[in-house]
PQR file of N, CA, C, O and H, with PARSE charges and radii, in Angstrom:
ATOM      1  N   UNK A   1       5.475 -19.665   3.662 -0.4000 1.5000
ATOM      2  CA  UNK A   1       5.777 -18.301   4.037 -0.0000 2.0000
ATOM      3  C   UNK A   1       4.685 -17.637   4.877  0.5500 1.7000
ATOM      4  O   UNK A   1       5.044 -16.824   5.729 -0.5500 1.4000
ATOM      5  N   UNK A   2       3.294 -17.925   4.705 -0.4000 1.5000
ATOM      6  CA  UNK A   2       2.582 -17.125   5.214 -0.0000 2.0000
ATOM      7  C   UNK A   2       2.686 -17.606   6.821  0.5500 1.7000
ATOM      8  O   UNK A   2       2.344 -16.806   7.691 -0.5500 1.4000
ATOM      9  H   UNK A   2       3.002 -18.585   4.013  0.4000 1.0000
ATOM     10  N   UNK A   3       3.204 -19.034   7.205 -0.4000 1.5000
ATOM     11  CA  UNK A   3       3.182 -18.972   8.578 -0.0000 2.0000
ATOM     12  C   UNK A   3       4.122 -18.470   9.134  0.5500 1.7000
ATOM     13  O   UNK A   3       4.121 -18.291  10.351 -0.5500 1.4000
ATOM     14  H   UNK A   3       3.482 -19.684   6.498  0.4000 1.0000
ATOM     15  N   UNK A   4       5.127 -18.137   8.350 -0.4000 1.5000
ATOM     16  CA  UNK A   4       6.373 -17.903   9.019 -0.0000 2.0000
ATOM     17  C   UNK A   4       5.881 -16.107   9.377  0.5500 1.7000
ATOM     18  O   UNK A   4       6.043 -15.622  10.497 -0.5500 1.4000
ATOM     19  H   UNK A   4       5.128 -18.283   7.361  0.4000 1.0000
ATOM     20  N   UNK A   5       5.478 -15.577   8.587 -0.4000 1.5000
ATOM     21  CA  UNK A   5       5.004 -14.249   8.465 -0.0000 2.0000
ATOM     22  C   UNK A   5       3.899 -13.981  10.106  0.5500 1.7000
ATOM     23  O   UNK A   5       3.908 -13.014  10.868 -0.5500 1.4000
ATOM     24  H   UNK A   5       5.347 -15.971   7.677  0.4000 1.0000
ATOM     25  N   UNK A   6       3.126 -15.154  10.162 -0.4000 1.5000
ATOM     26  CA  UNK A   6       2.070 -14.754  11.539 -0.0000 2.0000
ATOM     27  C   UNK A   6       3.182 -15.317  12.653  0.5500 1.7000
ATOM     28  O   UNK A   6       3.246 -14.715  13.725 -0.5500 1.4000
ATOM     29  H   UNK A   6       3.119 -15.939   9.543  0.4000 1.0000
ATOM     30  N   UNK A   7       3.935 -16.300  12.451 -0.4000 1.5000
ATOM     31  CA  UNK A   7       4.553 -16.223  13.440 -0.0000 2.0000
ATOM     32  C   UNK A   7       5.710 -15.193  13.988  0.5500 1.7000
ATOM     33  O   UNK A   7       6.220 -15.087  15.103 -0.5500 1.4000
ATOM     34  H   UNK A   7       3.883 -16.789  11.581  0.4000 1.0000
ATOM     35  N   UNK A   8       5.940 -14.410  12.648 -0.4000 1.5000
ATOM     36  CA  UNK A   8       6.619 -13.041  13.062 -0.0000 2.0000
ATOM     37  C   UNK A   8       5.581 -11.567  13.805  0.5500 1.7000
ATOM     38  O   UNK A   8       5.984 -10.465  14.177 -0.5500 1.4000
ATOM     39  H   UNK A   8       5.526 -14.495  11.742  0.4000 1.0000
ATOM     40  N   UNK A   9       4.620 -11.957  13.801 -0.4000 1.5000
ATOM     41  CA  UNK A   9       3.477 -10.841  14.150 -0.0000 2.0000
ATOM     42  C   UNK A   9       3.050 -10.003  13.500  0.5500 1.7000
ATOM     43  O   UNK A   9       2.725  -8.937  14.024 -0.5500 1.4000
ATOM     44  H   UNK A   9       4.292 -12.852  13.499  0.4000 1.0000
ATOM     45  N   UNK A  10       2.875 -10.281  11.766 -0.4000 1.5000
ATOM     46  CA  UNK A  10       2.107 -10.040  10.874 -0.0000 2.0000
ATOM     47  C   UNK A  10       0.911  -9.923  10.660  0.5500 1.7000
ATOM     48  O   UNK A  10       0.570 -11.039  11.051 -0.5500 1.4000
ATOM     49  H   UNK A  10       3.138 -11.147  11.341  0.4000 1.0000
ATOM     50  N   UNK A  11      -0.084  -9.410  10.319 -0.4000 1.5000
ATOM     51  CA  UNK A  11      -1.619  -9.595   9.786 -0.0000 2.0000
ATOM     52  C   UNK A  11      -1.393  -9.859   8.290  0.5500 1.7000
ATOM     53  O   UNK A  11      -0.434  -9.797   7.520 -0.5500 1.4000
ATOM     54  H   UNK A  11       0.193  -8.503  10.001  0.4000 1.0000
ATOM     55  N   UNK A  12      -2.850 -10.221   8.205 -0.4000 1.5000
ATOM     56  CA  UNK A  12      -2.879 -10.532   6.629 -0.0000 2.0000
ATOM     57  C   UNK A  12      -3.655  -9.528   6.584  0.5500 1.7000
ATOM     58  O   UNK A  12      -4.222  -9.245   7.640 -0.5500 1.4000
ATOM     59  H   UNK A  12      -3.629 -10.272   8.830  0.4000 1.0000
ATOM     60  N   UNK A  13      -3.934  -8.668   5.353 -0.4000 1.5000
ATOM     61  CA  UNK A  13      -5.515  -7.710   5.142 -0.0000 2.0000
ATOM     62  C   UNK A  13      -5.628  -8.055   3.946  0.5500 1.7000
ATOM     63  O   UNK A  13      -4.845  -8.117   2.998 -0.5500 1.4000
ATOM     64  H   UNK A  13      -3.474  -8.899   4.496  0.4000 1.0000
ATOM     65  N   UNK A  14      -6.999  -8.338   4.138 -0.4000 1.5000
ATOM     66  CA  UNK A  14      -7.408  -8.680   2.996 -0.0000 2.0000
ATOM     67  C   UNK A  14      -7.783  -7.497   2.222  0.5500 1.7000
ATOM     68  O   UNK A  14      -7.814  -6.406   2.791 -0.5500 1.4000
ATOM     69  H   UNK A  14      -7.635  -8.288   4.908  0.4000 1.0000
ATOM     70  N   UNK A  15      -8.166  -7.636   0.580 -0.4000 1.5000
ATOM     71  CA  UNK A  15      -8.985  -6.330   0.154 -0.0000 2.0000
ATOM     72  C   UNK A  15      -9.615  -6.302   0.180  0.5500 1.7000
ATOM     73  O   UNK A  15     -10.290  -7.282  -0.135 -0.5500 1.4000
ATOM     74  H   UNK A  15      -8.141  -8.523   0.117  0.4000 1.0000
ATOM     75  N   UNK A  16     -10.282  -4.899   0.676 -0.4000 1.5000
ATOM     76  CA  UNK A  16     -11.574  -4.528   0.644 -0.0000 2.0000
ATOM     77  C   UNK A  16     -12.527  -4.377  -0.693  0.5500 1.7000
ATOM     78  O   UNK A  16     -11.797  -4.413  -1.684 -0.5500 1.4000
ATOM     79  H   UNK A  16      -9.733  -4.104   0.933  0.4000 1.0000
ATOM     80  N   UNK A  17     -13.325  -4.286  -0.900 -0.4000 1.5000
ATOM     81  CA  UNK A  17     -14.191  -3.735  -2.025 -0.0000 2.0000
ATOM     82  C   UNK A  17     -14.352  -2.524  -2.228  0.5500 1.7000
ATOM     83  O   UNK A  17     -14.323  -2.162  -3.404 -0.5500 1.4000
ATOM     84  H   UNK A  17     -13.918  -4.257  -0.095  0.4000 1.0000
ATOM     85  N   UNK A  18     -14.539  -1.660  -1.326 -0.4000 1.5000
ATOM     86  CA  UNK A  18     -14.498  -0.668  -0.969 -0.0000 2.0000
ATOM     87  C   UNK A  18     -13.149   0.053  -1.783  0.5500 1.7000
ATOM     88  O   UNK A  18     -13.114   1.031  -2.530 -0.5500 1.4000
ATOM     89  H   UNK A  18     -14.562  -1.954  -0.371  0.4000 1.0000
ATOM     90  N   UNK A  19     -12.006  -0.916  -1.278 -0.4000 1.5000
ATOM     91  CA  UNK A  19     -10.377  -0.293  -1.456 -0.0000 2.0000
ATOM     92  C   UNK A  19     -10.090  -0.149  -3.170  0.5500 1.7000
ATOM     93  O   UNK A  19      -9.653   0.732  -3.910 -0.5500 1.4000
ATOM     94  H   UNK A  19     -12.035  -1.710  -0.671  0.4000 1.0000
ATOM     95  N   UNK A  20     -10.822  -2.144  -3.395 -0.4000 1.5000
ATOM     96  CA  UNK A  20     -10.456  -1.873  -4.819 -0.0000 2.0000
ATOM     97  C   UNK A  20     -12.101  -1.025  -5.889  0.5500 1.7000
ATOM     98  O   UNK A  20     -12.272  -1.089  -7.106 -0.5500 1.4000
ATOM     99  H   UNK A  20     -11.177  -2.860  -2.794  0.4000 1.0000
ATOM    100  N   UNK A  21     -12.710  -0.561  -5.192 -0.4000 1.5000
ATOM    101  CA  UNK A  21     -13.598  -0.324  -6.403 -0.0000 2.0000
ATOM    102  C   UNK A  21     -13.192   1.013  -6.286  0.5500 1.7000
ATOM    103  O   UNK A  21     -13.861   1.676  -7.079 -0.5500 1.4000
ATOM    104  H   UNK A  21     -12.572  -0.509  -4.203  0.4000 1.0000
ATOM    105  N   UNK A  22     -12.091   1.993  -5.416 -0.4000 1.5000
ATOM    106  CA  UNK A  22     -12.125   3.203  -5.112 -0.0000 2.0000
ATOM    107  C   UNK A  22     -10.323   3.428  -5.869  0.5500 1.7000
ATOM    108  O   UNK A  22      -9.552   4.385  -5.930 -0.5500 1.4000
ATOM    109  H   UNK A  22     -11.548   1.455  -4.771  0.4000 1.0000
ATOM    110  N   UNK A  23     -10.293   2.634  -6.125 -0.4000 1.5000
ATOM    111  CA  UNK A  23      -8.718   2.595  -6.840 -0.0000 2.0000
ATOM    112  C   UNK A  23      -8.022   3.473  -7.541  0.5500 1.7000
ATOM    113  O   UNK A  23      -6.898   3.962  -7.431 -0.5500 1.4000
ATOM    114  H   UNK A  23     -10.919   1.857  -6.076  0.4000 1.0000
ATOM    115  N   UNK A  24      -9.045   3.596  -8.405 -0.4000 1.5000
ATOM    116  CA  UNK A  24      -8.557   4.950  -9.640 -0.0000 2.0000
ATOM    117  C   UNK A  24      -8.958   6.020  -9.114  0.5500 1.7000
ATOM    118  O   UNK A  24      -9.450   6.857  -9.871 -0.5500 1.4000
ATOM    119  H   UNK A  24      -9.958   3.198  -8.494  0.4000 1.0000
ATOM    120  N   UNK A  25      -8.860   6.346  -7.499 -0.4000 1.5000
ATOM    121  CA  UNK A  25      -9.188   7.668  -7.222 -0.0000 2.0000
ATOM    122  C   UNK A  25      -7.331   8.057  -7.064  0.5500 1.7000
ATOM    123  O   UNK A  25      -7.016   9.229  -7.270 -0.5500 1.4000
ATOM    124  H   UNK A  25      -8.461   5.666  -6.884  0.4000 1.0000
ATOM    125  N   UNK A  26      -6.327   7.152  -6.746 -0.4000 1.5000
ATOM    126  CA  UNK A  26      -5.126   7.266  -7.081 -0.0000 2.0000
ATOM    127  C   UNK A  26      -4.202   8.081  -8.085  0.5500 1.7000
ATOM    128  O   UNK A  26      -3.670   7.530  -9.049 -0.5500 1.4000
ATOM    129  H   UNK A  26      -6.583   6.199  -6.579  0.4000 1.0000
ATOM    130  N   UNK A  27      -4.083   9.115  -7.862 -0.4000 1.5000
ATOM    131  CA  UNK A  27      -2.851  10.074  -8.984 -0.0000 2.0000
ATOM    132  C   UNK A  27      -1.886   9.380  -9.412  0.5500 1.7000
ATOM    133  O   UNK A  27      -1.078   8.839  -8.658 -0.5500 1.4000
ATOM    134  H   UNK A  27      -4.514   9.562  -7.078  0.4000 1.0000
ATOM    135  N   UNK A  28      -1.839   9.288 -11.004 -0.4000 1.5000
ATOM    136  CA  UNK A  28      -0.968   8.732 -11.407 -0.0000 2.0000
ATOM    137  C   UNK A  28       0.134   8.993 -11.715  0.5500 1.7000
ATOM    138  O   UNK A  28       0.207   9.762 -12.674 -0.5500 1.4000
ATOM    139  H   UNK A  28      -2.496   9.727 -11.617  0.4000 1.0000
ATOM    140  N   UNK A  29       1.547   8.494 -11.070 -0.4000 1.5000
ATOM    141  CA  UNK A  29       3.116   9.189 -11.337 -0.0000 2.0000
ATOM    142  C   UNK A  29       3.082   8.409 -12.300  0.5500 1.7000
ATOM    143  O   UNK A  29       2.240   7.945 -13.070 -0.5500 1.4000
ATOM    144  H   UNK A  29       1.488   7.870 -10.291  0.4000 1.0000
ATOM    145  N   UNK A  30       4.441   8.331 -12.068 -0.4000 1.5000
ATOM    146  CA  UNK A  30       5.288   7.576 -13.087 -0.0000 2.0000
ATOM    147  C   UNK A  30       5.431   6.385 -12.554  0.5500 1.7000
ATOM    148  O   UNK A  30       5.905   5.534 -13.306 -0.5500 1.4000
ATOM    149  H   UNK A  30       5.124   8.708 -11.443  0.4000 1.0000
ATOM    150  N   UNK A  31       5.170   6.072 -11.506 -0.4000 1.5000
ATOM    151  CA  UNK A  31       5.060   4.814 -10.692 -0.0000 2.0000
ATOM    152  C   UNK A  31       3.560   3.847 -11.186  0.5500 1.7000
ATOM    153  O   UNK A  31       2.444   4.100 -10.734 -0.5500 1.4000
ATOM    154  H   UNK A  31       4.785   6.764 -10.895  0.4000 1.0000
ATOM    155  N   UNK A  32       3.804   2.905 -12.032 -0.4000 1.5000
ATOM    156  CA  UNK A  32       2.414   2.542 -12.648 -0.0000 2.0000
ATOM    157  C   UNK A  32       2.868   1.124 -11.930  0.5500 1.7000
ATOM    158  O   UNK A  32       1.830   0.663 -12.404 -0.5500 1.4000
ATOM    159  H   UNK A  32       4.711   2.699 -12.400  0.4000 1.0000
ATOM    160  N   UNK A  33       3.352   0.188 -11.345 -0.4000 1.5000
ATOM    161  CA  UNK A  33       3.074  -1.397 -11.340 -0.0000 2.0000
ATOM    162  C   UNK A  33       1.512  -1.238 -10.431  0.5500 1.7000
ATOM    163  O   UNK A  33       1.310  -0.573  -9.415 -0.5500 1.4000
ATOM    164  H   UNK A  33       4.196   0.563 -10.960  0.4000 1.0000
ATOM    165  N   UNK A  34       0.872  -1.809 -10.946 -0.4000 1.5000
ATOM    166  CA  UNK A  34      -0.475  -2.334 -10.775 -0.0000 2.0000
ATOM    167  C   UNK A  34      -0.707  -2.368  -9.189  0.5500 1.7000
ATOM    168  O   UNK A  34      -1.443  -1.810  -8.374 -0.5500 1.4000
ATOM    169  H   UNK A  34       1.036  -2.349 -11.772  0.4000 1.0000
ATOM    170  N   UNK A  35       0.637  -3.621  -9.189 -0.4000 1.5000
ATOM    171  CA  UNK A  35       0.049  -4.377  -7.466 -0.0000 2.0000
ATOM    172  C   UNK A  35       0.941  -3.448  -6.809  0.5500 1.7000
ATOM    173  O   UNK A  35       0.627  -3.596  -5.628 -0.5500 1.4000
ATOM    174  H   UNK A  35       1.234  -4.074  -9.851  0.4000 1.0000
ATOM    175  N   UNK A  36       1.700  -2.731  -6.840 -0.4000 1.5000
ATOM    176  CA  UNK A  36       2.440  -1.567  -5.940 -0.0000 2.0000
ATOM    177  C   UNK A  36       0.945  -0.258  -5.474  0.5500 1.7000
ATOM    178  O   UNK A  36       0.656   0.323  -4.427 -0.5500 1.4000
ATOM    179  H   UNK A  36       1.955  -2.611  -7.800  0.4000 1.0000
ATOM    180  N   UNK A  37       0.564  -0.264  -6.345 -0.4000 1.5000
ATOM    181  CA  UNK A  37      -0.188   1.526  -6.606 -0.0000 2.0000
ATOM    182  C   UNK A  37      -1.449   0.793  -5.782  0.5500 1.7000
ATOM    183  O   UNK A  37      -2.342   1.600  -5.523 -0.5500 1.4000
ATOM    184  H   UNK A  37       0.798  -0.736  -7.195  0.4000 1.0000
ATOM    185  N   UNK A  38      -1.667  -0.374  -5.385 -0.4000 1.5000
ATOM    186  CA  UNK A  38      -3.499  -0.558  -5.146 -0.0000 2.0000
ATOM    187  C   UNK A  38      -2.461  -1.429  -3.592  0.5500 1.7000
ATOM    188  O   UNK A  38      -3.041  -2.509  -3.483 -0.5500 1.4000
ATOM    189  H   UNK A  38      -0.942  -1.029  -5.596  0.4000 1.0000
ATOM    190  N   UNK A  39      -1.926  -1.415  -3.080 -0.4000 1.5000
ATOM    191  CA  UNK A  39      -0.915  -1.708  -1.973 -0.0000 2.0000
ATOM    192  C   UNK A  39      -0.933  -0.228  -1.333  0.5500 1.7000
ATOM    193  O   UNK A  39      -1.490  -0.045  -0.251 -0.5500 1.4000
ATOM    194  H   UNK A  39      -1.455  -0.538  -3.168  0.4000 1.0000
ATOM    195  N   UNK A  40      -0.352   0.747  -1.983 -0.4000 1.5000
ATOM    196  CA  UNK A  40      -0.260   2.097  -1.943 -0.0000 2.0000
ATOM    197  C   UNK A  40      -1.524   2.981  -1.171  0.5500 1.7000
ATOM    198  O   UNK A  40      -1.534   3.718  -0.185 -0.5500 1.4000
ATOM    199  H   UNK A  40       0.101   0.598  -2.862  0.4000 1.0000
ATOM    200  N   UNK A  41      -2.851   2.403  -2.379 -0.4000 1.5000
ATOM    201  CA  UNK A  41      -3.786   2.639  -2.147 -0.0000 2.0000
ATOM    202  C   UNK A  41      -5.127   2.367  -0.915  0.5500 1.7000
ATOM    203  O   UNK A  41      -6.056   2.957  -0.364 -0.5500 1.4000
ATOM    204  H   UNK A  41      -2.843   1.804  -3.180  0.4000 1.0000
ATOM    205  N   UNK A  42      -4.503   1.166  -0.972 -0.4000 1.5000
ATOM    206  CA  UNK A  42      -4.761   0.208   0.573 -0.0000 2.0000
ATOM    207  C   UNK A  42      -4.430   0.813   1.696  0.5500 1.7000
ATOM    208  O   UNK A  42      -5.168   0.773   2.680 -0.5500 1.4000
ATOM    209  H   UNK A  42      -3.748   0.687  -1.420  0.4000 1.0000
ATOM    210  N   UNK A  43      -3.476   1.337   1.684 -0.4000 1.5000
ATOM    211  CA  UNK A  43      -2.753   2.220   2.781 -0.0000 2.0000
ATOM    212  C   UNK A  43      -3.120   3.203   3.457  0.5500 1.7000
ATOM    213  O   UNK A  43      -3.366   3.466   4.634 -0.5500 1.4000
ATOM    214  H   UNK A  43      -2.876   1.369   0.885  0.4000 1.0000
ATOM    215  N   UNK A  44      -3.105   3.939   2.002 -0.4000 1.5000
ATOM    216  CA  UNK A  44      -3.550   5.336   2.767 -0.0000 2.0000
ATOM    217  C   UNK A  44      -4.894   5.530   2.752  0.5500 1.7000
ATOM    218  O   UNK A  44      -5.271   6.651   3.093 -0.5500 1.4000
ATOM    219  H   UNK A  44      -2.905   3.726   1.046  0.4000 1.0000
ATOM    220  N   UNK A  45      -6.139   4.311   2.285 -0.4000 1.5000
ATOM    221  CA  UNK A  45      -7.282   4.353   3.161 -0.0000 2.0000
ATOM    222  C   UNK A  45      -7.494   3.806   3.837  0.5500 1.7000
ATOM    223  O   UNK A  45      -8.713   3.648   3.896 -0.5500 1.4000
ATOM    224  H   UNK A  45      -5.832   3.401   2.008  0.4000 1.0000
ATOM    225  N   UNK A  46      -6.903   3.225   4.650 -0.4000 1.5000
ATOM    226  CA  UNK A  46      -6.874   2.633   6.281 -0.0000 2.0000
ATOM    227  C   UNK A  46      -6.013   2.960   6.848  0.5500 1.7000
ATOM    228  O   UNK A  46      -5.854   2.493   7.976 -0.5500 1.4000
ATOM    229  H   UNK A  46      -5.912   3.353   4.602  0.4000 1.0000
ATOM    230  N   UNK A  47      -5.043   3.944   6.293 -0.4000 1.5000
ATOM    231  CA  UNK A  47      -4.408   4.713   7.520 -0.0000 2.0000
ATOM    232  C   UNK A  47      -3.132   3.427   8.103  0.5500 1.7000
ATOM    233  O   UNK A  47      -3.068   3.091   9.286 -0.5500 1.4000
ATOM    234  H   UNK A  47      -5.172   4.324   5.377  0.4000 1.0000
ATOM    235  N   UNK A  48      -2.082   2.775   6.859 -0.4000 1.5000
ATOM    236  CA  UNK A  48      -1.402   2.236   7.582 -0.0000 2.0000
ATOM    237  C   UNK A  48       0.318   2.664   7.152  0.5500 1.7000
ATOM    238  O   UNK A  48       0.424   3.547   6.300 -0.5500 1.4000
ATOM    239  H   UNK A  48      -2.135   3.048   5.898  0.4000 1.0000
ATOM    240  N   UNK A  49       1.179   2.268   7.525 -0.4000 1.5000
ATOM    241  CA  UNK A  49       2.397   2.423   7.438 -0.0000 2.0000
ATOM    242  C   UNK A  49       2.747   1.280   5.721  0.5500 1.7000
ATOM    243  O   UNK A  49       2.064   0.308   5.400 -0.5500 1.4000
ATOM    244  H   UNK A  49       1.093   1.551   8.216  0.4000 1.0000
ATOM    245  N   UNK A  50       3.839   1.771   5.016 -0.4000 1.5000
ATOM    246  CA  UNK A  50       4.287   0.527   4.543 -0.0000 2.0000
ATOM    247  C   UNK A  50       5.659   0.702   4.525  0.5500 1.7000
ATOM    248  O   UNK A  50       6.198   1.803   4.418 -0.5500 1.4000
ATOM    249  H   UNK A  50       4.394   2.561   5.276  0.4000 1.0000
ATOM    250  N   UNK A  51       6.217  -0.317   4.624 -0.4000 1.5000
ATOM    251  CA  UNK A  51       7.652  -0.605   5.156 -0.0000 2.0000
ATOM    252  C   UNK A  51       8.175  -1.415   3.681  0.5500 1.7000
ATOM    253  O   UNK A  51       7.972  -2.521   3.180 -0.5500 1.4000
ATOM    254  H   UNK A  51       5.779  -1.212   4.711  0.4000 1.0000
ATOM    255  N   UNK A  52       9.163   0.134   3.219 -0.4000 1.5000
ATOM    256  CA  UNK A  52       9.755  -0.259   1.806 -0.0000 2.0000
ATOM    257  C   UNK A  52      10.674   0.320   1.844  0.5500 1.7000
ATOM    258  O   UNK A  52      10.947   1.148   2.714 -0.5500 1.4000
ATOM    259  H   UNK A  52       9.328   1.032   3.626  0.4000 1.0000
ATOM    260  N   UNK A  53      11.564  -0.083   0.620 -0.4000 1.5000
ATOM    261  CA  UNK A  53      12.847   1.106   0.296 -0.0000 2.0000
ATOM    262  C   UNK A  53      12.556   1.330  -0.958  0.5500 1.7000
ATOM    263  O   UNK A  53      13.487   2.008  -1.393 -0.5500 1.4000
ATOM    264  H   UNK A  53      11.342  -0.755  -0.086  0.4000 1.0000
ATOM    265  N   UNK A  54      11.788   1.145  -1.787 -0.4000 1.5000
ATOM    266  CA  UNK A  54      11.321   1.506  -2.992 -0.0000 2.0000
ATOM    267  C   UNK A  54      10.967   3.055  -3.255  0.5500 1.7000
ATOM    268  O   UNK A  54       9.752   3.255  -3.258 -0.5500 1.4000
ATOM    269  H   UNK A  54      11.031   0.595  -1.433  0.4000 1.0000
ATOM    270  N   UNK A  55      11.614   3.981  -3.434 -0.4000 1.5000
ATOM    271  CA  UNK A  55      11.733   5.226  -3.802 -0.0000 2.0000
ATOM    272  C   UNK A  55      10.769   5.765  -4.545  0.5500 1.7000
ATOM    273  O   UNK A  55      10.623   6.963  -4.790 -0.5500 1.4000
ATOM    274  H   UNK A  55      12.601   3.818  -3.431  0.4000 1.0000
ATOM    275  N   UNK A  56       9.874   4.552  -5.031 -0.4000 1.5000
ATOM    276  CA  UNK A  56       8.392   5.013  -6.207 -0.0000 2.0000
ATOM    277  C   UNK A  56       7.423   5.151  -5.013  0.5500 1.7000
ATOM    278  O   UNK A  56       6.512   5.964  -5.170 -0.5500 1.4000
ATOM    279  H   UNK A  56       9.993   3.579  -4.833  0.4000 1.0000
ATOM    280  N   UNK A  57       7.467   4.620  -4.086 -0.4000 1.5000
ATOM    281  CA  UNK A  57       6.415   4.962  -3.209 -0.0000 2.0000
ATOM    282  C   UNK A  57       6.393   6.010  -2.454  0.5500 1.7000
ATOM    283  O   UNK A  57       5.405   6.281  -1.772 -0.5500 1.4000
ATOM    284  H   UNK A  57       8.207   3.959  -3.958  0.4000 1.0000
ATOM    285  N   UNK A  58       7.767   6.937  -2.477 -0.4000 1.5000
ATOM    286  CA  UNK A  58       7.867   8.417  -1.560 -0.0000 2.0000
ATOM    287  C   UNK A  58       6.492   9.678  -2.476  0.5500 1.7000
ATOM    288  O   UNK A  58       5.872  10.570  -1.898 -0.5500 1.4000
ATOM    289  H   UNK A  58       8.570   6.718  -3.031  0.4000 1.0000
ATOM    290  N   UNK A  59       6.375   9.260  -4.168 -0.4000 1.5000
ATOM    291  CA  UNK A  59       5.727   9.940  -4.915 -0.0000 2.0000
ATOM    292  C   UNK A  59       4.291  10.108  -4.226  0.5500 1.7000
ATOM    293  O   UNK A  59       3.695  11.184  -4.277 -0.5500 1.4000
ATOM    294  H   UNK A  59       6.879   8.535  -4.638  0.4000 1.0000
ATOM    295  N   UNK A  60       3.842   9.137  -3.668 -0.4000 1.5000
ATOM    296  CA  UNK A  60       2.392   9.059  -2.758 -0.0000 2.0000
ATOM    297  C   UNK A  60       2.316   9.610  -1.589  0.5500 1.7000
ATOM    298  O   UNK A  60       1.243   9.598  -0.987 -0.5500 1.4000
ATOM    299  H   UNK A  60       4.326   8.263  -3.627  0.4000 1.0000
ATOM    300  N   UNK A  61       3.288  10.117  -1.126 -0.4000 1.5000
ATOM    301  CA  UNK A  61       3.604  11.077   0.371 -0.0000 2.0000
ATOM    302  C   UNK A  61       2.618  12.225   0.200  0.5500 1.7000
ATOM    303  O   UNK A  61       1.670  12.417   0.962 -0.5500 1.4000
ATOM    304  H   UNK A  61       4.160  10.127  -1.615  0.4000 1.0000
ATOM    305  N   UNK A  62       2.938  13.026  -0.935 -0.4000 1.5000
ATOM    306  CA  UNK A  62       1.795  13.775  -0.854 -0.0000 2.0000
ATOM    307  C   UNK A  62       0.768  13.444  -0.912  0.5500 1.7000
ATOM    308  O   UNK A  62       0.046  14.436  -1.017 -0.5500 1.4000
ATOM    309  H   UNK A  62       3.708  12.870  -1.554  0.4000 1.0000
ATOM    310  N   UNK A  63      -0.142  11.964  -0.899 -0.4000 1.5000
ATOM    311  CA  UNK A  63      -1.683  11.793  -1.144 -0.0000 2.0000
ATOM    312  C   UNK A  63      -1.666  10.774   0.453  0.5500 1.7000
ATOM    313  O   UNK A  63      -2.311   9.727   0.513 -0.5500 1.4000
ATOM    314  H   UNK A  63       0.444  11.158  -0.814  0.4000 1.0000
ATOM    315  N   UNK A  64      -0.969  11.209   1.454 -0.4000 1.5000
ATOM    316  CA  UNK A  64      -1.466  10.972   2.609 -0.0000 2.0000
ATOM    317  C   UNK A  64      -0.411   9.218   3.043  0.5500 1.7000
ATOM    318  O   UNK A  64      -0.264   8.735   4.166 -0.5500 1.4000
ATOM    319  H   UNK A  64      -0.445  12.060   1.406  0.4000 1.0000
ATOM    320  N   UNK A  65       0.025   8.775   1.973 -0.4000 1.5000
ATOM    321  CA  UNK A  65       1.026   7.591   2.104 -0.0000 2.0000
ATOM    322  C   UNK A  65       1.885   8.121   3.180  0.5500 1.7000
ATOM    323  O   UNK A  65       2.182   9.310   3.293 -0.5500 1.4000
ATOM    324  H   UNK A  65      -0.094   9.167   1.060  0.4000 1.0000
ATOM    325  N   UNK A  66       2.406   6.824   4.249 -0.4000 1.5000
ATOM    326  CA  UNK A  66       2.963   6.889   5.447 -0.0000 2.0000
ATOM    327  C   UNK A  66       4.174   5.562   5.202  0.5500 1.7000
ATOM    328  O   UNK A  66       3.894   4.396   5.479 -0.5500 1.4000
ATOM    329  H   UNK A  66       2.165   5.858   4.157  0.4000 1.0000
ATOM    330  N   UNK A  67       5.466   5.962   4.668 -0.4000 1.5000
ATOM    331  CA  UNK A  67       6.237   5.246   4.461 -0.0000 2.0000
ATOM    332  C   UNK A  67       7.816   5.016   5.297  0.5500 1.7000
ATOM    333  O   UNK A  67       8.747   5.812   5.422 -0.5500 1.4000
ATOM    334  H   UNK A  67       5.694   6.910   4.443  0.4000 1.0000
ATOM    335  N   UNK A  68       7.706   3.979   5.653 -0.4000 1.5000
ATOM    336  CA  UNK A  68       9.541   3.659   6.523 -0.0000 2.0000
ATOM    337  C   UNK A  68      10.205   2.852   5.854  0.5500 1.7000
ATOM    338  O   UNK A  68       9.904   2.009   5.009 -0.5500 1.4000
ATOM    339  H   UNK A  68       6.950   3.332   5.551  0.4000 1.0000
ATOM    340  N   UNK A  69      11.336   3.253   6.404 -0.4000 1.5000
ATOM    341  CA  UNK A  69      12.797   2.773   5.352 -0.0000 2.0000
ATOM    342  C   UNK A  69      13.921   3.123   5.085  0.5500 1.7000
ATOM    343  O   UNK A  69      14.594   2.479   4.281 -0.5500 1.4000
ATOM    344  H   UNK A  69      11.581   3.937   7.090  0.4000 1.0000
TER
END
């Protein structure tokens, strides 16, 4: 999968240290899965888009999350 992914014009990002030691600066909804909320979190400190239809992630709109779908 992962080649099929760069050959679609994907990046990989890795995590930062930075991203995960700053994690629990995250408001907590009701939206708790672990690897969703630090994905979430990834995001909106580098300023990227995430491309979901998952309706738990509109809750992060107000903390600067940039979501399509």
């Amino acid at each position: 999968m992962p080649v099929l992914a760069k050959n679609h014009g994907f990046e990989f990002l890795p995590l930062s240290p930075e991203d995960a030691a700053t994690y629990n600066q995250l408001p907590l909804t009701s939206h708790k899965d672990p690897f969703d909320r630090m994905l979430i979190w990834q995001a909106i400190r580098q300023n990227l888009i995430v491309v979901t239809k998952d309706p738990q992630f509109e809750h992060y709109q107000d903390q600067g999350l940039k979501v399509v779908w």
